[in-house]
BADO-741851 format. One record per residue (C-alpha): x, y, z. Coordinates in steps of 0.2 Angstrom, whole numbers, plus 2048, in hexadecimal, padded with zeros to 3 digits. Layout:
BADO-741851
ATOM, px, py, pz
ATOM, X, Y, Z
...
This chain:
BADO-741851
ATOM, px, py, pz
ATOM, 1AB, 185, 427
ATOM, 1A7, 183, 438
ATOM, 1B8, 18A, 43D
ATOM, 1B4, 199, 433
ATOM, 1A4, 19C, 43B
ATOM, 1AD, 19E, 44A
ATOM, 1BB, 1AA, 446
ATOM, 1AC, 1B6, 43C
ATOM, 1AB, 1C5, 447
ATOM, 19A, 1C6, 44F
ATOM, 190, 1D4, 446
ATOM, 189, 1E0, 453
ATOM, 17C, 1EC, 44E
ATOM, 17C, 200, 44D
ATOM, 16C, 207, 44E
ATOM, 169, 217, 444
ATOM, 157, 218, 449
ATOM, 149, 20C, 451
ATOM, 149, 203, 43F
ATOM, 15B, 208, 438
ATOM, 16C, 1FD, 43B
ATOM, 17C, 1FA, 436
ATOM, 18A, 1EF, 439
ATOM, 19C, 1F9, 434
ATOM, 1A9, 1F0, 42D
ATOM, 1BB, 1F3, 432
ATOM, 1C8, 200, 42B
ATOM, 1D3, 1F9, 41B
ATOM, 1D2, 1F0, 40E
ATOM, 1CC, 1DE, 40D
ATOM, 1D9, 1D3, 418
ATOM, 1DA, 1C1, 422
ATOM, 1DE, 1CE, 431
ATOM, 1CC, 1D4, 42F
ATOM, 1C5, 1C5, 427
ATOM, 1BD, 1D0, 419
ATOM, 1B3, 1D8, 424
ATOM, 1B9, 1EA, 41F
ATOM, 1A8, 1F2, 416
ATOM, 196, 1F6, 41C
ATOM, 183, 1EE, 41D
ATOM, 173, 1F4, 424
ATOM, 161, 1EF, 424
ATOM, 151, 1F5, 42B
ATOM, 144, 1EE, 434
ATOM, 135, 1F1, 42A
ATOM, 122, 1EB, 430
ATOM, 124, 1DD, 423
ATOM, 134, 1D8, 424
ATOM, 145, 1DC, 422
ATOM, 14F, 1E9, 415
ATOM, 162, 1E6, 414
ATOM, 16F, 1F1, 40A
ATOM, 17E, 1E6, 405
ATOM, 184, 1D7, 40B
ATOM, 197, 1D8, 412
ATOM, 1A5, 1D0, 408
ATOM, 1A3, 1BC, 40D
ATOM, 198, 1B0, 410
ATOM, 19D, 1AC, 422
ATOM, 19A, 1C1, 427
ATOM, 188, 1BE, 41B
ATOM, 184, 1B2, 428
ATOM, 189, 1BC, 436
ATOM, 17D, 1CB, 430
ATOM, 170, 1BE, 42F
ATOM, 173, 1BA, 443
ATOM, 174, 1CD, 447
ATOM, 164, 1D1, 43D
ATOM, 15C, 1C0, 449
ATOM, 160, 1C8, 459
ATOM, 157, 1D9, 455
ATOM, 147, 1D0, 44C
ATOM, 142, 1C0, 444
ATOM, 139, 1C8, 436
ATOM, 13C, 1C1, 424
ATOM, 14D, 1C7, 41B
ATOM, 142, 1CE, 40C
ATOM, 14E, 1D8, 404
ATOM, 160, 1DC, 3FE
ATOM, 166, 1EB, 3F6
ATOM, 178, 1EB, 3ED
ATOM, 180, 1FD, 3ED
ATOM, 18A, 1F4, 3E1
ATOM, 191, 1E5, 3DD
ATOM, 1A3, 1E6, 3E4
ATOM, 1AA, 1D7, 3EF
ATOM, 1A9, 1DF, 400
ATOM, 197, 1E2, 3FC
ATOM, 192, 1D1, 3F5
ATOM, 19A, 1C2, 3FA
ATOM, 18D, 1C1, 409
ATOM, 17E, 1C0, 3FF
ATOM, 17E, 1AD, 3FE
ATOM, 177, 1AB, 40F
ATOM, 16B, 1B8, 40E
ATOM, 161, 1B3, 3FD
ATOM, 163, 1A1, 408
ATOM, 15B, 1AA, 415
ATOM, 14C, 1AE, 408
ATOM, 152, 1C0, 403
ATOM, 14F, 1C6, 3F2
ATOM, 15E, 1D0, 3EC
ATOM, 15C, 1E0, 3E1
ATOM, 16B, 1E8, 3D9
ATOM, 16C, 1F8, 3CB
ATOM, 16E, 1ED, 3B8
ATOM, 17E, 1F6, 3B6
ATOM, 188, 1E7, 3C3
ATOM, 180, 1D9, 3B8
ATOM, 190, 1DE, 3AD
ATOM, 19D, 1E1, 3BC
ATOM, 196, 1CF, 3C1
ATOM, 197, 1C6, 3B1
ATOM, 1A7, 1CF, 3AA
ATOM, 1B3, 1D3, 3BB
ATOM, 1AC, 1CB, 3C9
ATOM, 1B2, 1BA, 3C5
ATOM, 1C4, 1BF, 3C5
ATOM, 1C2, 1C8, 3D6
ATOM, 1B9, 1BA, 3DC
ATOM, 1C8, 1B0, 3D8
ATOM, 1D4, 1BC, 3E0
ATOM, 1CA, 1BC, 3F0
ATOM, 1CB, 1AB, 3F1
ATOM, 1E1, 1AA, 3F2
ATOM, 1E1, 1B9, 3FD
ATOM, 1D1, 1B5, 40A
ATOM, 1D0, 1A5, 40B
ATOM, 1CA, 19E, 416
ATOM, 1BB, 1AA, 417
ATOM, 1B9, 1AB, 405
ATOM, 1BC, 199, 3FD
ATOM, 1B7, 18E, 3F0
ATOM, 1A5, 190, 3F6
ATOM, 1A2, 1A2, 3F4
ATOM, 194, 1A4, 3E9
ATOM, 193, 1B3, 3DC
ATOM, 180, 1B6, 3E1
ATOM, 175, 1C1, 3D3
ATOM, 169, 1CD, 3D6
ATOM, 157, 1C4, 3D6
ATOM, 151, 1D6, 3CD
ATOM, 15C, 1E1, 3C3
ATOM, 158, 1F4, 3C4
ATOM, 156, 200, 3B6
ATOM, 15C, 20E, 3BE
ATOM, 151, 216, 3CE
ATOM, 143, 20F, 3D8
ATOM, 138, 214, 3E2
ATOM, 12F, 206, 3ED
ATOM, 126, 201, 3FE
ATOM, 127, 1F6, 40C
ATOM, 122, 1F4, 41D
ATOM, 11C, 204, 41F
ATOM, 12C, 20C, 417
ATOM, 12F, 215, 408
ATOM, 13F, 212, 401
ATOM, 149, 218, 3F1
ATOM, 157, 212, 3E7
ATOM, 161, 21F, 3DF
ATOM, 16D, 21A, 3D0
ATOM, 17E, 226, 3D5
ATOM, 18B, 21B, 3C8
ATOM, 195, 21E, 3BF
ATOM, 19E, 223, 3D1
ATOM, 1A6, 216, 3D9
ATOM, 19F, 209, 3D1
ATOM, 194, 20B, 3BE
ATOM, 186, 203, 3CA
ATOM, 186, 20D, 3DA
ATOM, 176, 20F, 3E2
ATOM, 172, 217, 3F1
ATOM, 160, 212, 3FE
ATOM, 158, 221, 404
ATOM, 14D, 219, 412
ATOM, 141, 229, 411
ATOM, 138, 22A, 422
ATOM, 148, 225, 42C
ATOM, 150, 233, 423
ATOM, 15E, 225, 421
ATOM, 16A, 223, 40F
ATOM, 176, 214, 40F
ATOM, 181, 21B, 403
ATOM, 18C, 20C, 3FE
ATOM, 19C, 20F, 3FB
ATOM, 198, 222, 3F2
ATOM, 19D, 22B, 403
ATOM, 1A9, 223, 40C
ATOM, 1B0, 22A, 41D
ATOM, 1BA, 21E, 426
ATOM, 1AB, 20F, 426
ATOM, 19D, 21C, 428
């Protein structure tokens, strides 16, 4: 694992805002050339601690978005919200709930997860490997959502808005309200913005 760890790419932060950031995945689909790093996460430093929106697609890049969040603020890693439950979103939330996150995902993946997810997960495993192994961990969410939300934290308002069926039947987008910020998921996709 070790030698993993280093051939990860190291996750540098964009800021959006003084609170907003993101680390962009690289164009294509899922490869060993890229290491599976080809989708998007962000977080947002809140007063209490941290907001992150999806979790990359293995658990090496989960680790390395637990090292970028380290260099910009040593705050608790409170939160993960799933835009859905796809691979490239998910596989990296295994070091974030280690890192004490609770995850929060729309009800609608709990069936993606139970009835699809094992097969992909097996899939990733042949064509990933090493970054996605025998170790990868299906991680559920901590709190299943109805459908919106509306919630606080830190200081920030944020909503969850249920868009599915889109992309995925789970799709949610995370308006972070006085950043005038929405990580959008995979619902708006322009190259890797």
């Amino acid at each position: 694992m070790a030698a993993v760890a280093v051939a990860t790419p190291t996750l540098t932060p964009k800021r959006v805002t003084d609170r907003v950031f993101y680390v962009e995945g690289l164009l294509g689909v899922a490869s060993r050339d890229n290491q599976g790093f080809n989708s998007n996460a962000g977080f947002v430093i809140t007063d209490e601690g941290v907001l992150v929106v999806d979790a990359l697609g293995t658990e090496p890049l989960g680790r390395s978005l637990v090292a970028a969040i380290r260099t910009l603020t040593t705050r608790p890693i409170r939160r993960v919200i799933v835009t859905h439950y796809h691979a490239d979103h998910v596989y990296g939330l295994g070091p974030l709930k280690d890192a004490g996150a609770e995850i929060w995902a729309h009800r609608l993946g709990r069936d993606y997860l139970a009835q699809q997810a094992p097969a992909r997960l097996e899939q990733r495993r042949r064509d990933l490997a090493p970054w996605v192994d025998e170790r990868t961990r299906l991680v559920p969410a901590d709190r299943w959502l109805p459908g919106d939300l509306s919630f606080a934290l830190g200081g920030l308002d944020f909503d969850v808005v249920h868009m599915g069926p889109a992309h995925a039947p789970d799709d949610v987008v995370v308006v972070v309200r006085q950043e005038q910020v929405v990580f959008c998921g995979d619902i708006v996709i322009s190259g890797r913005i």
